[in-house]
ROSE-4610 file (N, C-alpha, C; in Angstrom, 1 decimal, always signed):
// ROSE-4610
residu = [X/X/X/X/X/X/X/X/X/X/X/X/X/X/X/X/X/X/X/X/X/X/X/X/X/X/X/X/X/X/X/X/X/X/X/X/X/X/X/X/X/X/X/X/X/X/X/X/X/X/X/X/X/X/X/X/X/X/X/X/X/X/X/X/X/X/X/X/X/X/X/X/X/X/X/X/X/X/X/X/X/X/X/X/X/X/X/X/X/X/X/X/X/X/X/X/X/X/X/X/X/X/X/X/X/X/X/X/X/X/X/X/X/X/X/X/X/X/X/X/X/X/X/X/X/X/X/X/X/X/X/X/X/X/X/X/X/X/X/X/X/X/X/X/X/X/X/X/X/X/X/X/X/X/X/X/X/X/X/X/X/X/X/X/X/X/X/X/X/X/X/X/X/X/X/X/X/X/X/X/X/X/X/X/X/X/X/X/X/X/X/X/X/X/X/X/X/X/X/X/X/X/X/X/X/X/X/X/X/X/X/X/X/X/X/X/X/X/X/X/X/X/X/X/X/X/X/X/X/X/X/X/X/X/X/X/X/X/X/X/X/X/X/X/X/X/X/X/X/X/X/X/X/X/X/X/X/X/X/X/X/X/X/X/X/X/X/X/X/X/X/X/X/X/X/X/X/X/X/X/X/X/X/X/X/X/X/X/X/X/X/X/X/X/X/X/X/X/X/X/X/X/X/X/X/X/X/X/X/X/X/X/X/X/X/X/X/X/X/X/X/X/X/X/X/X/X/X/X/X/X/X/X/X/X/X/X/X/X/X/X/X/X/X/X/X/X/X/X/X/X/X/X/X/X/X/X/X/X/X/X/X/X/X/X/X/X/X/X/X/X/X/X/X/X/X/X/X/X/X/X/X/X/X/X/X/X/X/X/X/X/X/X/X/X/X/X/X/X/X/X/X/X/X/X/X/X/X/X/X/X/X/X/X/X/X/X/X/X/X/X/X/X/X/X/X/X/X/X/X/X/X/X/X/X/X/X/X/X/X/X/X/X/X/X/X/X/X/X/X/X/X/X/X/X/X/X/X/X/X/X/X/X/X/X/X/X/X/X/X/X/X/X/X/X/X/X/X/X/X/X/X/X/X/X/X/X/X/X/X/X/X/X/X/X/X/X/X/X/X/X/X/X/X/X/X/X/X/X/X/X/X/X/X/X/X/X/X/X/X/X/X/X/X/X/X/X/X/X/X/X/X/X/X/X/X/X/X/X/X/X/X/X/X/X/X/X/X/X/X/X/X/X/X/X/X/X/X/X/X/X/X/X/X/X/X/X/X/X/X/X/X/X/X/X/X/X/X/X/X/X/X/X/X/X/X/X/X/X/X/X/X/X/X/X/X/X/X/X/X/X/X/X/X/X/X/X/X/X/X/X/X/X/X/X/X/X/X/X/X/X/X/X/X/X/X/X/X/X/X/X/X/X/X/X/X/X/X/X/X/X/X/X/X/X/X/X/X/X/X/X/X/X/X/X/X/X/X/X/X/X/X/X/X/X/X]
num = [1/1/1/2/2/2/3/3/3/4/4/4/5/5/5/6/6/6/7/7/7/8/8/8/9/9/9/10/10/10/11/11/11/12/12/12/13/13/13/14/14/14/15/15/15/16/16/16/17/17/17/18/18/18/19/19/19/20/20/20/21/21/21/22/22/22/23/23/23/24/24/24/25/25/25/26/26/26/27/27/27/28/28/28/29/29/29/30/30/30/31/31/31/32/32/32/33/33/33/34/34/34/35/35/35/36/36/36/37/37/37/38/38/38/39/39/39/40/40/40/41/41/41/42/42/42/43/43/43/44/44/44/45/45/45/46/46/46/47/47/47/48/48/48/49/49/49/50/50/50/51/51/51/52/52/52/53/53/53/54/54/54/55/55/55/56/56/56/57/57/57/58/58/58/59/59/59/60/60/60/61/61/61/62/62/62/63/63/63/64/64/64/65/65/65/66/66/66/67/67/67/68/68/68/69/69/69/70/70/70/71/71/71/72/72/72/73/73/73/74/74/74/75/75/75/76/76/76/77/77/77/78/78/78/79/79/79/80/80/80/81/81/81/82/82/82/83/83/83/84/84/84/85/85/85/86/86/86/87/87/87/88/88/88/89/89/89/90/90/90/91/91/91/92/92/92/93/93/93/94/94/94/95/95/95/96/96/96/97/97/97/98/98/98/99/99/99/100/100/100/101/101/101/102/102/102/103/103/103/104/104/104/105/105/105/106/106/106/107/107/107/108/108/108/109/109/109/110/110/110/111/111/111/112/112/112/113/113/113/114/114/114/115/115/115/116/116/116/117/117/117/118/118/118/119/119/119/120/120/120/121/121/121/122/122/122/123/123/123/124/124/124/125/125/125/126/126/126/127/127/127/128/128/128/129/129/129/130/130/130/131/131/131/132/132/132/133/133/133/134/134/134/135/135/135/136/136/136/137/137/137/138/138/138/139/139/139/140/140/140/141/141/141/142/142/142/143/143/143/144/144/144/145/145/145/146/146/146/147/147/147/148/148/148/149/149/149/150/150/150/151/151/151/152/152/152/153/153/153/154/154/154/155/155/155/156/156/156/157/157/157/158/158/158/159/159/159/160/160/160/161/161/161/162/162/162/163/163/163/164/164/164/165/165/165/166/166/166/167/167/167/168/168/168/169/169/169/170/170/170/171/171/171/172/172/172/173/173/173/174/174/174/175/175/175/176/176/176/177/177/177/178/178/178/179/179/179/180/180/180/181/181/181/182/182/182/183/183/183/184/184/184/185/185/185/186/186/186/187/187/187/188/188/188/189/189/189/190/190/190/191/191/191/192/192/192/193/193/193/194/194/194/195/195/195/196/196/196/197/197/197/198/198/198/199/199/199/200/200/200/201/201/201/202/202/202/203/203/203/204/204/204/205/205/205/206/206/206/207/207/207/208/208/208/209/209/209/210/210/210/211/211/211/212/212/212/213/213/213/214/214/214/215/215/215/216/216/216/217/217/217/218/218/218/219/219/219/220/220/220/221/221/221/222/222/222]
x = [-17.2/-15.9/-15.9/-17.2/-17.5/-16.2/-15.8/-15.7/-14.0/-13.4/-12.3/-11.8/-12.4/-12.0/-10.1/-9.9/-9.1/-8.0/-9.1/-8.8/-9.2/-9.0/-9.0/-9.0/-10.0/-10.0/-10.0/-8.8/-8.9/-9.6/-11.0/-12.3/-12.3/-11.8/-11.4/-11.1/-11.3/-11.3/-10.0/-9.3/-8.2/-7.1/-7.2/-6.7/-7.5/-8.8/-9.5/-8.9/-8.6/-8.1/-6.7/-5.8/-4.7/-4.2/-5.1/-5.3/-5.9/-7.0/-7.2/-6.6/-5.1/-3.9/-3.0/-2.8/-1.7/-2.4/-3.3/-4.4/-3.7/-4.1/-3.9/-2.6/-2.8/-1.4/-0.7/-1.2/-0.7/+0.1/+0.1/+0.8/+2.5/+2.9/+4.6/+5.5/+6.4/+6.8/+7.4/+7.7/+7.8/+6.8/+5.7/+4.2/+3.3/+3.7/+3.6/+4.0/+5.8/+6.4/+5.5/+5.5/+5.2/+3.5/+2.7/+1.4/+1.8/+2.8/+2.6/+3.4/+4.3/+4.7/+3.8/+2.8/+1.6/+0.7/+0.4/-0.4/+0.4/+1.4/+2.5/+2.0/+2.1/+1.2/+0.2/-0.7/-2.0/-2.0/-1.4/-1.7/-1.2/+0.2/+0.6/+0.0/-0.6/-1.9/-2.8/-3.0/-4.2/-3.5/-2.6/-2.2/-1.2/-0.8/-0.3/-1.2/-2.6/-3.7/-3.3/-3.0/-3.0/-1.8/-0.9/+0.7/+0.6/+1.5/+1.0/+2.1/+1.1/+1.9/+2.0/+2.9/+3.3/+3.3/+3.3/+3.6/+4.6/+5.1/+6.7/+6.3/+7.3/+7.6/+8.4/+7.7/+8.1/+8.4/+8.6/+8.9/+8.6/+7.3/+6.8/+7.8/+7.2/+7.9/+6.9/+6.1/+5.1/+5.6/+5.4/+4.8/+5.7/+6.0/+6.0/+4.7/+4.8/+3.4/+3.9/+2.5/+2.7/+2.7/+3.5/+2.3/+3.0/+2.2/+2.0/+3.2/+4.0/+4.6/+4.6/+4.9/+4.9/+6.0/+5.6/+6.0/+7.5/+7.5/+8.5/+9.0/+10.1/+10.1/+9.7/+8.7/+8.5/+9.4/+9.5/+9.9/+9.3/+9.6/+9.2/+9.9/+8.7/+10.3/+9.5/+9.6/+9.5/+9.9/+8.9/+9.7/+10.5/+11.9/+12.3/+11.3/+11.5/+11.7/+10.5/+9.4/+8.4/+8.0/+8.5/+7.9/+8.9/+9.5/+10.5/+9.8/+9.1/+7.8/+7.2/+6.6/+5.7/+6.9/+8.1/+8.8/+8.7/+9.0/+9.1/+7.5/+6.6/+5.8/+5.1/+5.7/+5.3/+6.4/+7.8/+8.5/+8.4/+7.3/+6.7/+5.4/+4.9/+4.1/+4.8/+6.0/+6.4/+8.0/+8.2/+10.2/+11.1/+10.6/+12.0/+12.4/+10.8/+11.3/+12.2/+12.4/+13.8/+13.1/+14.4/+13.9/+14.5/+13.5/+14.5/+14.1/+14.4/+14.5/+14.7/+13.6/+13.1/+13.0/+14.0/+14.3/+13.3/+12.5/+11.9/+11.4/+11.7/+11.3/+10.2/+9.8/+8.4/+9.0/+8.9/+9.8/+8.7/+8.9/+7.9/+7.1/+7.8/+7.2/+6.8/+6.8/+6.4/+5.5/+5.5/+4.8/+5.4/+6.4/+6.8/+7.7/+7.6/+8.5/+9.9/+11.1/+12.8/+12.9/+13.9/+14.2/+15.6/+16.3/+17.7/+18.6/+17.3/+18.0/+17.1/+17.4/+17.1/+17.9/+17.7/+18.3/+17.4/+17.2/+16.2/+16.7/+15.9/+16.6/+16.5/+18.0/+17.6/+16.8/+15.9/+15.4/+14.0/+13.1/+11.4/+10.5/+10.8/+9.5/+8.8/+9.2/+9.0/+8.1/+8.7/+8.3/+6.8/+6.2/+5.3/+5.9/+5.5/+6.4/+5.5/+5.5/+4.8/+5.9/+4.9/+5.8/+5.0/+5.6/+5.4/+5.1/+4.4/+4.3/+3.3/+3.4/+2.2/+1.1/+1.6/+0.6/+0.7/-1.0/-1.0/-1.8/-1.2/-1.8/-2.0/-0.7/-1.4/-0.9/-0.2/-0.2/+1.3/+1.7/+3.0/+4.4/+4.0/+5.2/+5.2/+4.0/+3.3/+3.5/+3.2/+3.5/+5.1/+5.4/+7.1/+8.1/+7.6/+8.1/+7.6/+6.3/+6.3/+6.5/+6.9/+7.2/+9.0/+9.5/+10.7/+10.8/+9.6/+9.8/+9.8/+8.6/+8.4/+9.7/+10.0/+11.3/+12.4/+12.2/+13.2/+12.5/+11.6/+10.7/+10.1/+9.4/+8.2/+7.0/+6.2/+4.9/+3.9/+4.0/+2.7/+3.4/+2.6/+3.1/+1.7/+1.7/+0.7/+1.2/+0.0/+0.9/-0.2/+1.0/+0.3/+0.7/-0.6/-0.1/-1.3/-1.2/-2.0/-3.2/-2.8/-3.9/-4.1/-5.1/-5.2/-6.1/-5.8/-6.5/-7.0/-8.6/-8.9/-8.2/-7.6/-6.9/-5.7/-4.8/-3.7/-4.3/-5.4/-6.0/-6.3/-7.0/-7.4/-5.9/-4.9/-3.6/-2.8/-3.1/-2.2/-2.8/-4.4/-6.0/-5.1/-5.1/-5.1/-3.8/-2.2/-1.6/-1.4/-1.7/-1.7/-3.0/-3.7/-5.1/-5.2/-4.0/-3.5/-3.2/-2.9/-1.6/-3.2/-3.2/-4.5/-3.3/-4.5/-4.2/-4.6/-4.0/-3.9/-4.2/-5.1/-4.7/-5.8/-5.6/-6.5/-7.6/-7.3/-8.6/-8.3/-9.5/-10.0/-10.0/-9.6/-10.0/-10.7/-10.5/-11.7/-10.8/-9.5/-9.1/-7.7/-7.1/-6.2/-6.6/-5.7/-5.5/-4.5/-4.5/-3.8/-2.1/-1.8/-0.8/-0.2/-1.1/-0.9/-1.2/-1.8/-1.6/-3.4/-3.0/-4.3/-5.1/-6.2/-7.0/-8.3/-8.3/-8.2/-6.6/-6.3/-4.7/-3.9/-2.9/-2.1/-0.9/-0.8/+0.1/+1.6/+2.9/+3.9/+4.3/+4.1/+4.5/+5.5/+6.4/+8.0/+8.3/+8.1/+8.5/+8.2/+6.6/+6.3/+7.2/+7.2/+7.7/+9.7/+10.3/+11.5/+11.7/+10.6/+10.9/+11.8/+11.6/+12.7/+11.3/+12.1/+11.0/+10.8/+11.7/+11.3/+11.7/+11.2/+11.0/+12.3/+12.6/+13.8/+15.3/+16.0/+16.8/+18.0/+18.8/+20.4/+21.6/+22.0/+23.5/+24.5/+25.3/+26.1/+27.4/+28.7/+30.1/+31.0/+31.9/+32.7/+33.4/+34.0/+34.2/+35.9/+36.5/+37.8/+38.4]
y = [+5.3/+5.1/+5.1/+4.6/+5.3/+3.4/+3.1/+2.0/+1.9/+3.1/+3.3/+4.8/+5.3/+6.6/+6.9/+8.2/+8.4/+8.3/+7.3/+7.2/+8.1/+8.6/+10.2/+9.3/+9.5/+8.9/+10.1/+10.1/+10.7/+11.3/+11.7/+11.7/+12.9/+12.4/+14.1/+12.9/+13.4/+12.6/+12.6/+13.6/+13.3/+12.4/+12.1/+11.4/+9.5/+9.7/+8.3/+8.0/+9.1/+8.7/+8.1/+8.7/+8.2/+6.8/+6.5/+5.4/+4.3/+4.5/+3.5/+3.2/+3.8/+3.7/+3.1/+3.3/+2.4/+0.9/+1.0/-0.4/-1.3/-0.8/-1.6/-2.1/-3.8/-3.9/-4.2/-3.1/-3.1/-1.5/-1.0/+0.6/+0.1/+1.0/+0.9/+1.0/+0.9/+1.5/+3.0/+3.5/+5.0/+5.8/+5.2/+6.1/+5.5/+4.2/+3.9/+5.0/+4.8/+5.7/+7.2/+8.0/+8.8/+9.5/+8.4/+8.3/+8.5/+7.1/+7.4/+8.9/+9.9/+10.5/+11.6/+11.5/+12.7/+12.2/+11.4/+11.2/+11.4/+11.2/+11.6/+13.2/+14.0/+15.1/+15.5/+15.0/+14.9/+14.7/+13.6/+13.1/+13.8/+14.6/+15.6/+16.5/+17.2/+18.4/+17.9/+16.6/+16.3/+16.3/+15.2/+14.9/+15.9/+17.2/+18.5/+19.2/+19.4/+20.5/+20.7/+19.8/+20.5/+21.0/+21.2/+22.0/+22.8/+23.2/+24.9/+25.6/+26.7/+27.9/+28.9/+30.2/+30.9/+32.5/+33.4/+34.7/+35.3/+35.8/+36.0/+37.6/+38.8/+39.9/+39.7/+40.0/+40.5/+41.6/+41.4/+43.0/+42.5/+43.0/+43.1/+43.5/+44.0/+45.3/+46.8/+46.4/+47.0/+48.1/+46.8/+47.2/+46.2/+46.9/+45.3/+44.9/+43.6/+42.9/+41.9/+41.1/+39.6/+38.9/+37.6/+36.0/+35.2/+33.8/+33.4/+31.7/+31.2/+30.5/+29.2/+28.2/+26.3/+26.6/+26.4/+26.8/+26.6/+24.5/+23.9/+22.9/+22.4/+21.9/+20.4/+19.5/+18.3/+17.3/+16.1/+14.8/+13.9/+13.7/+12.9/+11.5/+10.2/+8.8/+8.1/+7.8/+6.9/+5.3/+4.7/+3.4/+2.6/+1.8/+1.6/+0.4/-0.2/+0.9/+1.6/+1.1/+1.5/+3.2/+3.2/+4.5/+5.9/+5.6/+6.5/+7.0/+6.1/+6.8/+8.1/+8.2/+9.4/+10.5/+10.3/+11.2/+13.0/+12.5/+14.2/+14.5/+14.0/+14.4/+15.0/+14.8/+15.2/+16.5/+16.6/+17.2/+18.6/+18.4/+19.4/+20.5/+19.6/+20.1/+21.2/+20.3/+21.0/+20.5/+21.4/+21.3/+21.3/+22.1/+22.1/+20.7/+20.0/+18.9/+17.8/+18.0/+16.8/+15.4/+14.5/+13.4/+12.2/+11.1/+10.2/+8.8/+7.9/+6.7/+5.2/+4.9/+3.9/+2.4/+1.2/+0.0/-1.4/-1.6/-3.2/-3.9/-5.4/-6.1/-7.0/-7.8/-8.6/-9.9/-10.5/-11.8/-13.1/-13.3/-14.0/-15.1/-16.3/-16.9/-16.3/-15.7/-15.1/-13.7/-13.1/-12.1/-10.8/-11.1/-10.1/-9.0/-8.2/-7.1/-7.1/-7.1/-7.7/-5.9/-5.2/-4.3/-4.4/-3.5/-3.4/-1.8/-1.0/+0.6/+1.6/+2.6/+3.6/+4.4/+5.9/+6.5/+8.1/+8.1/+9.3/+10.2/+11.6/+12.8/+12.5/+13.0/+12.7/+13.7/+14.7/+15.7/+15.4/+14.7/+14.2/+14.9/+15.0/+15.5/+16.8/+17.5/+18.9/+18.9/+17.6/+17.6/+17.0/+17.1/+16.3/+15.4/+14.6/+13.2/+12.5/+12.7/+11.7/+10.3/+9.3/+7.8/+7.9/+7.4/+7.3/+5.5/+4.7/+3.7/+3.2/+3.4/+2.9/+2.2/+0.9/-0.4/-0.4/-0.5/-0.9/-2.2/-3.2/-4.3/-5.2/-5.7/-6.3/-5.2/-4.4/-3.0/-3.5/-4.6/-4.7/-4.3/-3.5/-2.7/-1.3/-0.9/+0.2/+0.6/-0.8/-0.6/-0.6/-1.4/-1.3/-0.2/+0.6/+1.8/+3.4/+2.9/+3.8/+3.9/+2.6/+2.0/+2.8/+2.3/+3.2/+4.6/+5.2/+6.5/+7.0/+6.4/+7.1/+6.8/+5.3/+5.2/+6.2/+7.1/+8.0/+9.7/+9.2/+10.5/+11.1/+10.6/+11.2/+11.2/+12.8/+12.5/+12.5/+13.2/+13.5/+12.9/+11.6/+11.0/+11.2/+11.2/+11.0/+9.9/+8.4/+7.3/+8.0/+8.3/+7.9/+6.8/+6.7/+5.4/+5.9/+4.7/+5.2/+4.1/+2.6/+1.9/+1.3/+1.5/+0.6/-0.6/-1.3/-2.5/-2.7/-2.8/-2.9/-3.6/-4.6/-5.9/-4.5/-3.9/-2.6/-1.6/-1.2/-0.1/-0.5/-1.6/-2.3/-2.4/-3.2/-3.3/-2.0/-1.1/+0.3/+1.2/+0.7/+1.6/+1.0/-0.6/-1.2/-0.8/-0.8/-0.5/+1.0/+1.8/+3.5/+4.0/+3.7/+4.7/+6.2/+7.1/+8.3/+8.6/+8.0/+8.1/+8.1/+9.3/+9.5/+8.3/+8.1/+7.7/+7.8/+8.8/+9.5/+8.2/+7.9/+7.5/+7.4/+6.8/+7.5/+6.3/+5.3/+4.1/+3.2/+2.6/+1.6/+0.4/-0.6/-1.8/-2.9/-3.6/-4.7/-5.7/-5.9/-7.1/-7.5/-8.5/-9.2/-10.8/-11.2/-12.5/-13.5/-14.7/-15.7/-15.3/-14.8/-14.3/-12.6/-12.2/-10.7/-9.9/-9.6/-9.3/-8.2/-7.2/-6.1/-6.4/-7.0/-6.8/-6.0/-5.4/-5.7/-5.0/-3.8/-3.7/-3.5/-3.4/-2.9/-3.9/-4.8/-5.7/-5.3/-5.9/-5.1/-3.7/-2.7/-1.4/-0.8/-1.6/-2.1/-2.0/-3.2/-4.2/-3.6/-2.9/-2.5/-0.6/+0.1/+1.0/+1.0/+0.1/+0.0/-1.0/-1.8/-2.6/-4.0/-4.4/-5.4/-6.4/-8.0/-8.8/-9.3/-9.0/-9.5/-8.4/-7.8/-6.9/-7.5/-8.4/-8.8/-8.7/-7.8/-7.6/-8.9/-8.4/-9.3/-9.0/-9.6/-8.8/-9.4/-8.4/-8.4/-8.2/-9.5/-9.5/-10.0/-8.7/-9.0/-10.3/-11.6/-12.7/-12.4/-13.0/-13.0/-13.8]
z = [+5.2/+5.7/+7.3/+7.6/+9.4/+10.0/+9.2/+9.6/+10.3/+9.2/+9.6/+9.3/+11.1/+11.1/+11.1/+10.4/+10.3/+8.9/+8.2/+6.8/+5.9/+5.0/+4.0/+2.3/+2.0/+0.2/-0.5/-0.9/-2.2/-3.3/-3.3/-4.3/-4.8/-6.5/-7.4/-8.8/-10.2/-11.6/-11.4/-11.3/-12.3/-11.1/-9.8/-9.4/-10.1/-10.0/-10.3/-12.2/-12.9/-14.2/-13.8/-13.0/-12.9/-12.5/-11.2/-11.2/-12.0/-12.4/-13.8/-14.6/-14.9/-15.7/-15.3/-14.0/-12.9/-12.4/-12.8/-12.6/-14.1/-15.3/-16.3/-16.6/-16.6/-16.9/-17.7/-18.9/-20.0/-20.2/-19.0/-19.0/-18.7/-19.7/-19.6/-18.2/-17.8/-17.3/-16.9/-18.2/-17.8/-17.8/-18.2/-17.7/-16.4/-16.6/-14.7/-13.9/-13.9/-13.2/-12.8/-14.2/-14.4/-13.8/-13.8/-13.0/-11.6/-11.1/-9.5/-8.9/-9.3/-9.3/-9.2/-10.5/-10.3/-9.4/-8.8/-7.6/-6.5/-6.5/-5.4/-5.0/-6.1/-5.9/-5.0/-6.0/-5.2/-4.1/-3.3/-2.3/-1.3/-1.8/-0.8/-0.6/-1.4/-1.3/-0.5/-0.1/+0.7/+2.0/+2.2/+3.2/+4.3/+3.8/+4.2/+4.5/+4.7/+4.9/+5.7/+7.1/+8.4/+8.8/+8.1/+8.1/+9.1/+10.0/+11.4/+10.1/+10.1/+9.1/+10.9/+10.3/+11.2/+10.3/+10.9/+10.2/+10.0/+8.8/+8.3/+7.9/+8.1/+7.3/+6.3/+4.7/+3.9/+2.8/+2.1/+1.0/+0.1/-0.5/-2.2/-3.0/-4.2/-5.3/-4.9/-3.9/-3.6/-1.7/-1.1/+0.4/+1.0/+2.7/+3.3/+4.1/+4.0/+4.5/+5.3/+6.1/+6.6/+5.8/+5.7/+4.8/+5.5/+5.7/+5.6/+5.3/+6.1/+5.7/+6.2/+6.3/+6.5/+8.1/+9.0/+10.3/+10.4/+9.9/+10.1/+8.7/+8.9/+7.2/+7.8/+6.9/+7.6/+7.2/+7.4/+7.3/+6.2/+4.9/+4.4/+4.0/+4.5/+4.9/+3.5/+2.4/+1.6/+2.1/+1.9/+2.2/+0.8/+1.0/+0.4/-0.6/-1.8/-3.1/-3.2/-3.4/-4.2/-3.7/-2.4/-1.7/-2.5/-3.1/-4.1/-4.8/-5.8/-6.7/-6.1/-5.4/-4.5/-4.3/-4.1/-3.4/-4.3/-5.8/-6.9/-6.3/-6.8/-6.4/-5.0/-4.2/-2.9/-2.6/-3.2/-3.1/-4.0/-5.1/-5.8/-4.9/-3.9/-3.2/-1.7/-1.2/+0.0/-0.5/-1.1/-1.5/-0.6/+0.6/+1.3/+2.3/+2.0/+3.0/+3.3/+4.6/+4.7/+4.3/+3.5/+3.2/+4.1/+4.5/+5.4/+4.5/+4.6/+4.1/+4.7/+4.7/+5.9/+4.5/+4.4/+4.1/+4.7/+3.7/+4.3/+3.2/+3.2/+2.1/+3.0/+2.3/+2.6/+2.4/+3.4/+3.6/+3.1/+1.7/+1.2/+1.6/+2.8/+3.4/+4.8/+5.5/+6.9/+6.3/+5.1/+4.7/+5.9/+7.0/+7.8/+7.2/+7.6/+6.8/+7.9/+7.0/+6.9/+6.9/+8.3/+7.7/+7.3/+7.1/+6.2/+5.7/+6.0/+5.9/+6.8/+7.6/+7.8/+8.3/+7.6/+7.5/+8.1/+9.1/+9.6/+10.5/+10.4/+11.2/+12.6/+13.6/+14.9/+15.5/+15.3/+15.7/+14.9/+15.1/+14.9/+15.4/+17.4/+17.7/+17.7/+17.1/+16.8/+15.2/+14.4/+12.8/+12.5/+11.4/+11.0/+9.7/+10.1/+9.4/+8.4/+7.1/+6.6/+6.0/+6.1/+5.6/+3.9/+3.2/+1.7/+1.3/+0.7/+0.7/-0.4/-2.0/-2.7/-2.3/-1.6/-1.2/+0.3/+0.4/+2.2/+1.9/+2.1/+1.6/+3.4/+3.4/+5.5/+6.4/+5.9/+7.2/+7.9/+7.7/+8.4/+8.4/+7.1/+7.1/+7.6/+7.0/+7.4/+9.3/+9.8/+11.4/+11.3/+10.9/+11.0/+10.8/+9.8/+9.7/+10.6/+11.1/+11.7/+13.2/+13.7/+14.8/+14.8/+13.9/+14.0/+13.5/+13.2/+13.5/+15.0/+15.5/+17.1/+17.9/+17.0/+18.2/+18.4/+17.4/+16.8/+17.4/+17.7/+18.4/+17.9/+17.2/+16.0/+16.8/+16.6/+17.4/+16.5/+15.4/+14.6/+12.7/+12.5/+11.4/+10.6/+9.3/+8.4/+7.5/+7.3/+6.2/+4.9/+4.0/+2.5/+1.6/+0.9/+0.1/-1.0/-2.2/-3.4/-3.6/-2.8/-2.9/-1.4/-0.8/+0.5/+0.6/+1.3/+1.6/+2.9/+3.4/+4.7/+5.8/+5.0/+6.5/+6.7/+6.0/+6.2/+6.8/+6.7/+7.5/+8.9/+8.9/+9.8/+11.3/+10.2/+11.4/+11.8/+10.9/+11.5/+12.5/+11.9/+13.2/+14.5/+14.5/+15.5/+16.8/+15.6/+16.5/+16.8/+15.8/+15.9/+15.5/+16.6/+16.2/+15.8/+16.0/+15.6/+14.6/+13.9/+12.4/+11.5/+11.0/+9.6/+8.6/+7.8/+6.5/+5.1/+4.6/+2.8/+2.1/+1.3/+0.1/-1.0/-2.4/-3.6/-3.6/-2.7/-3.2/-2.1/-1.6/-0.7/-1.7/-1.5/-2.6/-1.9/-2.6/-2.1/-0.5/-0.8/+0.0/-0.3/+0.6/-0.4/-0.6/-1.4/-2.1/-1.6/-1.5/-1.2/-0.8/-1.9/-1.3/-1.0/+0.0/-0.1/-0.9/-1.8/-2.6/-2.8/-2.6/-3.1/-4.4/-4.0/-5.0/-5.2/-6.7/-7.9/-7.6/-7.0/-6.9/-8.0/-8.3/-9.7/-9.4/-8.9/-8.8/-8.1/-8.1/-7.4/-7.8/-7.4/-7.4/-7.7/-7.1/-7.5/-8.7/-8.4/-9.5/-11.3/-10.9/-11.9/-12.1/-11.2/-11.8/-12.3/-12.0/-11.8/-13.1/-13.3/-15.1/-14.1/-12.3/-12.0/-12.2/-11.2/-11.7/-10.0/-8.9/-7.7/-6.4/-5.3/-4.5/-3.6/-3.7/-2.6/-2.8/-2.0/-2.1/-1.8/-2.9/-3.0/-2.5/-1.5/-1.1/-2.1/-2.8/-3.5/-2.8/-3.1/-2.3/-3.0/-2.9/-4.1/-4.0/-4.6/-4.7/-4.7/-3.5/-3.6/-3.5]
């Protein structure tokens, strides 16, 4: 991986079982679901190591003692939709964290990422921020979201995602050589149209049972 420092793989069975399930695509939707959510897990156990803990006084049934607590509560931005999946699961790892919610669709002919929501804390640069994102497939969203975090004052971001693709590692190295990146599998590439292969197809699309990632403005007809 000397190729792309800063990148972190995942290497443990029961994340590689989970994946090989999220791969087949003959897995339902509610155990899709259900998979990316337990890797949501995992991946927060990885991607939180470096948390600043701080020292707290408290009271056993015993003694009072030090321990040991999470300094600050971090930032976790799911991107809209698929980045939802990861959220129980990351929130089973570090509960108290604030959640923000960063909106982009993949504009099918330009492949550029359309944003449309964000919803983030004004107080970043003190936090550690992770962005949430199943697929890092060309990295342009990946930059896009985290381009509006810093603008927001973010100094220390972590991206997780569950499958990456070199050309996405490649463009996030390029514009934030800072920002580590979490995730459970390196794949081979993409395909003609964007698209991560071997990869588990839309993420979306597949945990949600819809059939296209682009959003519709709906107005009421008067």
């Amino acid at each position: 991986m000397s190729e792309f420092p800063g990148l972190h793989v995942v290497d443990h069975p029961a994340v590689a079982d989970r994946l090989a399930r999220l791969r087949d695509r003959d897995t339902t939707t509610p155990v899709f679901r259900a998979l990316i959510e337990e890797l949501g897990t995992f991946l927060a156990y990885e991607a939180t190591r470096a948390l600043p803990m701080h020292d707290v006084r408290i009271t056993t049934p015993l003694i009072d003692t030090t321990v040991k607590r999470i300094a600050t509560r971090p930032v976790v931005a799911p991107v809209l939709r698929a980045g939802l999946g990861l959220l129980p699961g990351f929130l089973s790892v570090i509960d108290d964290a604030v959640v923000a919610h960063l909106g982009f669709y993949r504009d099918p002919e330009s492949l550029k990422p359309v944003p449309y929501y964000a919803n983030v804390p004004s107080e970043l640069a003190d936090r550690h921020v992770f962005v949430l994102d199943p697929m890092l497939a060309t990295g342009n969203s990946g930059v896009a979201a985290i381009e509006t975090l810093i603008e927001r004052g973010a100094r220390s971001i972590v991206f997780v995602c569950v499958i990456a693709a070199p050309e996405g590692v490649r463009t996030i190295r390029a514009a934030f050589p800072q920002v580590p990146i979490v995730t459970a599998a390196l794949d081979e590439g993409l395909n003609d149209h964007a698209y991560i292969v071997p990869g588990l197809g839309d993420a979306g699309d597949r945990m949600f049972g819809s059939v296209t990632s682009v959003p519709v403005s709906v107005r009421a007809q008067g």
